[in-house]
DOMIMAR-624919 format. One line per field, with one value per residue (C-alpha): chain; residue number from 1; y, x, z. Coordinates in steps of 0.25 Angstrom, whole numbers, plus 5000, padded with zeros to 4 digits. Layout:
residues N
chain [A ...]
resi [NUM ...]
Y [Y ...]
X [X ...]
Z [Z ...]
This chain:
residues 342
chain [A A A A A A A A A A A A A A A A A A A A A A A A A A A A A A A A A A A A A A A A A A A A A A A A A A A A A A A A A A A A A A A A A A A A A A A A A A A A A A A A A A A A A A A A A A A A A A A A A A A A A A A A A A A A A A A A A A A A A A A A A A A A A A A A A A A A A A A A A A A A A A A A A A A A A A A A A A A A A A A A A A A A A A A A A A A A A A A A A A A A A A A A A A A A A A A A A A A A A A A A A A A A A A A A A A A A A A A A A A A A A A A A A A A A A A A A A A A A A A A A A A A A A A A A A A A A A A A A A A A A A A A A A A A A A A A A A A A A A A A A A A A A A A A A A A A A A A A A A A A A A A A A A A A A A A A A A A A A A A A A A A A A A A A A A A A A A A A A A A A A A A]
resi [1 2 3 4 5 6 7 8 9 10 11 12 13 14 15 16 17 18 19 20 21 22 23 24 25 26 27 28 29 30 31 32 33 34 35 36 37 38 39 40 41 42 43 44 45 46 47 48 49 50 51 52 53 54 55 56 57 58 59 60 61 62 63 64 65 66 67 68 69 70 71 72 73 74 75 76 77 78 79 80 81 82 83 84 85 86 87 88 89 90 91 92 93 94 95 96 97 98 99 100 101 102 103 104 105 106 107 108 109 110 111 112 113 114 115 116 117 118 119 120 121 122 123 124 125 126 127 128 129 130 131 132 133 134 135 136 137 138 139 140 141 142 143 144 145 146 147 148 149 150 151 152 153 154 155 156 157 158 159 160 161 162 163 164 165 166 167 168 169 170 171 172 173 174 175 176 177 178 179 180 181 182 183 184 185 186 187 188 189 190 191 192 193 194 195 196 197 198 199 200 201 202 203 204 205 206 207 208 209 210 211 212 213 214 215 216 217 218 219 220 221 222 223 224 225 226 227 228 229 230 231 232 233 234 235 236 237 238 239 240 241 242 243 244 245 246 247 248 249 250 251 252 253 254 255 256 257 258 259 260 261 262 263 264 265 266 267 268 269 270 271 272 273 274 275 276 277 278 279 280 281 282 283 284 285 286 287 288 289 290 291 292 293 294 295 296 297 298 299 300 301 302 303 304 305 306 307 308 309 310 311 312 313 314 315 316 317 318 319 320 321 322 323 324 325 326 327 328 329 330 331 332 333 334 335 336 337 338 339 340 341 342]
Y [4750 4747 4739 4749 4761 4751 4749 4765 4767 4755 4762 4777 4770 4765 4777 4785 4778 4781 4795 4797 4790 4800 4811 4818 4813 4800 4792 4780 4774 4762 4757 4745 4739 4729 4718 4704 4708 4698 4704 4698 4704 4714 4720 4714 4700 4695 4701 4693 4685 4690 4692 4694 4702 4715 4726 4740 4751 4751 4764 4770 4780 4791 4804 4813 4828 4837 4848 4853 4859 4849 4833 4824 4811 4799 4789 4774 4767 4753 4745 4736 4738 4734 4732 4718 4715 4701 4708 4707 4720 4724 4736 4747 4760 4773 4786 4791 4803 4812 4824 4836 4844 4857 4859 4875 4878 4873 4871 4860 4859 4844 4846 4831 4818 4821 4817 4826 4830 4821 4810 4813 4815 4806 4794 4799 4799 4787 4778 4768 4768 4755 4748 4759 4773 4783 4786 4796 4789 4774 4780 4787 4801 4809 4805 4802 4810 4821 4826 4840 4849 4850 4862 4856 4860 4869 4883 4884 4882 4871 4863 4862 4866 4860 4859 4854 4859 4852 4854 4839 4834 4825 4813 4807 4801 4802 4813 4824 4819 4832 4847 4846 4847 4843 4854 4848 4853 4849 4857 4850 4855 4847 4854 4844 4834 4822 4830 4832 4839 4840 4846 4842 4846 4843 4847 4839 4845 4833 4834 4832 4838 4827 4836 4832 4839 4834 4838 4829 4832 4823 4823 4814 4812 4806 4802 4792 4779 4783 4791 4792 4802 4804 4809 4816 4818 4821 4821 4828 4822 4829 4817 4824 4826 4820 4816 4831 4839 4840 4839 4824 4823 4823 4812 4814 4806 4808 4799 4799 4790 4787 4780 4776 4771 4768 4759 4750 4741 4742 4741 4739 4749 4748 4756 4759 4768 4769 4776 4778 4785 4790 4790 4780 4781 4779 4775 4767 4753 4757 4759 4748 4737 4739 4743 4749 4748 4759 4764 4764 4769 4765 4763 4758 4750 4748 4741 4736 4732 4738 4730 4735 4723 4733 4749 4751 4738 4736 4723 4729 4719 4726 4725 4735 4735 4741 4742 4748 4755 4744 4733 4722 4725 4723 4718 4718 4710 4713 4712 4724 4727 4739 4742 4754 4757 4770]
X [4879 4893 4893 4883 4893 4904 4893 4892 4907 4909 4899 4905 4920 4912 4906 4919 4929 4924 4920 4934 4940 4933 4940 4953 4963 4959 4968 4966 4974 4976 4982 4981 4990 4988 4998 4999 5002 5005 5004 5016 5014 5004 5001 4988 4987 4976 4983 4997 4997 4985 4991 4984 4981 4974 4975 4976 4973 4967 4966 4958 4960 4954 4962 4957 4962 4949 4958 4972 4969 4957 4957 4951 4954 4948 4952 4945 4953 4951 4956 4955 4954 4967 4960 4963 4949 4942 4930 4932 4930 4930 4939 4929 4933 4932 4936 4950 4951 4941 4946 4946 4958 4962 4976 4982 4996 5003 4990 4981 4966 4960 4946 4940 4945 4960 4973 4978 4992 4994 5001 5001 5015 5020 5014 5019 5033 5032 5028 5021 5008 5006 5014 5011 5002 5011 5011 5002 4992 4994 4992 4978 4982 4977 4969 4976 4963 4951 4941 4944 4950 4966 4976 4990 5001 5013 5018 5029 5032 5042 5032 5041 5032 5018 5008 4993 4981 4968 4955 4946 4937 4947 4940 4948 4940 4928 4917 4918 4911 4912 4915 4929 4941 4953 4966 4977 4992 5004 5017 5027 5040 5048 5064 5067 5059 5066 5060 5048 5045 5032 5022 5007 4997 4982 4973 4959 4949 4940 4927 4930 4944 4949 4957 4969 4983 4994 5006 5016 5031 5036 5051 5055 5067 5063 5070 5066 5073 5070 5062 5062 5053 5050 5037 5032 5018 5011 4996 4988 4974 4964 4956 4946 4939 4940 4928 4932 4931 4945 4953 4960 4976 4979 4984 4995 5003 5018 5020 5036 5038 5049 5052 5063 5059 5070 5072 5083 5079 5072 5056 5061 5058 5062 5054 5052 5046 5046 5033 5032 5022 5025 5011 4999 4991 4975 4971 4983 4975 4966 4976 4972 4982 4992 4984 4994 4995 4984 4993 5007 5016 5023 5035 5031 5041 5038 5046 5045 5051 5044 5045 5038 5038 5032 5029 5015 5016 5022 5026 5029 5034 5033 5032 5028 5032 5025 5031 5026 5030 5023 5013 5019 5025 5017 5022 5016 5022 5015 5018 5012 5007 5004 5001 4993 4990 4990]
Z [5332 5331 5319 5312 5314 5308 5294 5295 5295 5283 5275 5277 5274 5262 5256 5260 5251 5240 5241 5245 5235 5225 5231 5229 5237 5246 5253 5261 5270 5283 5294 5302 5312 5324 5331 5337 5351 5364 5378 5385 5396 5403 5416 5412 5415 5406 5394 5395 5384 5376 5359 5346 5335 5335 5324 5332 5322 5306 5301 5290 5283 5272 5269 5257 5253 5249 5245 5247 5259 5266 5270 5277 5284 5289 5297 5305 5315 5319 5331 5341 5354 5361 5375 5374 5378 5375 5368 5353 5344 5330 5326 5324 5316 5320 5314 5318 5308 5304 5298 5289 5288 5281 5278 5276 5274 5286 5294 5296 5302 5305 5310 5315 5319 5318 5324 5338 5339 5351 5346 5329 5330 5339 5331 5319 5323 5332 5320 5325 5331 5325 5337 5349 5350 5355 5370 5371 5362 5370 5383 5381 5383 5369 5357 5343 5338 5341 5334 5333 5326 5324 5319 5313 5305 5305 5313 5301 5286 5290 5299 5310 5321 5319 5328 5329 5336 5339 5349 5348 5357 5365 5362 5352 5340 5346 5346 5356 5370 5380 5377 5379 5368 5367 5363 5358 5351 5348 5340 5333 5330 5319 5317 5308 5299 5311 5323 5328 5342 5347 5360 5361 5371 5373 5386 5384 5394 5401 5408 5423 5426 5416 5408 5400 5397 5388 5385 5375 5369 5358 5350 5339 5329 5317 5304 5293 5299 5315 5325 5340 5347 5363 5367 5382 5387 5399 5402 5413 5416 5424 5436 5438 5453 5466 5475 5481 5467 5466 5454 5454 5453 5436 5429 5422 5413 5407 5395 5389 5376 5367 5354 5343 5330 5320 5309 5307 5293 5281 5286 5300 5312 5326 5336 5351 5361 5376 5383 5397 5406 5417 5426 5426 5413 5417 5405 5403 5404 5392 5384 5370 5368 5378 5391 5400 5417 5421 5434 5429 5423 5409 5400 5386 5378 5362 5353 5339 5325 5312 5302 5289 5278 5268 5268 5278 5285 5297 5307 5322 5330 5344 5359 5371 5383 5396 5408 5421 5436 5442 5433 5425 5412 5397 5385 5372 5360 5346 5332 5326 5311 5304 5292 5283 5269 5262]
């Protein structure tokens, strides 16, 4: 079954290039990145010691205008697992956008696989998702995409308040599984073209008394040579019922992050960031290629050195540090790469 999906997905990538390279405006573009990493030390014991190569990400992807005012993107994703697991597995794509979007004056509709307003900007400005998602995303609290529709643009000529609206199925990429949706919204107010400060909210209704509530505030200053941002979120997670039919205490998790990025040569970046969460993530042990102590608390050191040899390739010697309230502390060593073609 799995390897007649992948012949269906060849031949529709096949027959797609070239219809759209007939088209008006087409463009194509990448991106791939991956490391050699070496666990020094983990509070896992089997994994101390375990290194070697993995590519984490390759992106596809196709981009056409129709008209002036319509386009449409789509978008594969490849990667690896990153559960550290002994059972070998292919990279297998899958569709990460999937989108038509209408574009009128200072407004914006997305109707499909689109991008949420949960962490867009906050990757943006943090630079480099190649080395570490952003807190939000590497702790399993919110999707990077739904299958929806979106509402984005600008209160004002200037665009310094924007904002984004978006009502999906809370399932990520995948196709809608219960009769629930998913409402989320963030405003954005940019001063001046260094600042950005922004608020996001999303409540996600679950079957059970399993409902979710997210609040998030995000600040940066940014110019061409350095950026620093400083990011605080705090979800409310509903736990159901009791053997007695009563509502369960919620989980709730507080989540603070900052980082500097700045650079100090020619082709040479020097970044760092500091996350810690203040309560016991649940799903903090499933989290790919740096599974986290499930009943602790966390401070996340990252540190690294961008060196890029030539425009759109990038060498990222980094490490990552977790340290805990009580378990042993990890440490990740990894030379990462990245690079994309546009």
């Amino acid at each position: 079954m799995k390897r007649r999906k992948l012949a269906c997905l060849a031949v529709s990538i096949t027959l797609l290039i070239p219809m759209a390279a007939r088209a008006g405006d087409t463009k194509f573009s990448g991106l791939a990145f991956g490391d050699y990493y070496w666990v020094v030390a983990d509070h896992i014991d089997s994994l101390e010691g375990q290194n070697g190569f993995w590519i984490r990400r390759i992106y596809f992807t196709v981009d056409q205008t129709i008209s002036p005012a319509w386009d449409m993107r789509l978008r594969l994703e490849m990667n690896s697992a990153g559960d550290f697991s002994a059972t070998a597995s292919n990279m297998v794509p899958y569709v990460k956008d999937a989108y038509l979007r209408w574009q009128g004056g200072l407004h914006s509709v997305l109707a499909g696989i689109s991008p949420s307003p949960t962490w867009d900007v906050i990757e943006e400005v943090w630079g480099y998702r190649s080395v570490e998602r952003t807190p939000l995303d590497l702790q399993r609290m919110g999707a990077a995409r739904d299958f929806g529709v979106s509402l984005k643009g600008a209160f004002n000529k200037d665009k310094t308040v924007r904002y984004q609206a978006m009502i999906g199925n809370g399932n990520s990429v995948g196709s809608e599984t219960d009769k629930y949706k998913k409402f989320l919204a963030s405003v954005g107010f940019y001063p001046t073209s260094k600042v950005v400060i922004e608020g996001y909210t999303d409540y996600e209704p679950r079957k059970g008394r399993f409902d979710r509530f997210t609040l998030q505030g995000f600040a940066a200053y940014r110019t061409d040579k350095c950026r620093f941002g400083v990011q605080l979120a705090r979800q409310s997670r509903q736990n159901g019922v009791n053997a007695q039919g009563l509502n369960n205490d919620n989980i709730v998790i507080n989540v603070a992050s900052l980082f500097a990025v700045g650079t100090v040569a020619p082709r040479v970046t020097l970044m760092g960031r500091v996350d810690h969460v203040f309560d016991p993530n649940p799903d903090a042990a499933r989290i790919a290629y740096l599974p986290f102590a499930p009943n602790a608390k966390s401070t996340l050191l990252i540190g690294g050195v961008d060196y890029s040899p030539v425009d759109n390739i990038h060498l990222i010697p980094n490490v990552e540090i977790v340290a805990y309230d009580e378990p042993d502390t990890d440490v990740m060593a990894r030379m990462t790469f990245a690079y994309q073609w546009k």
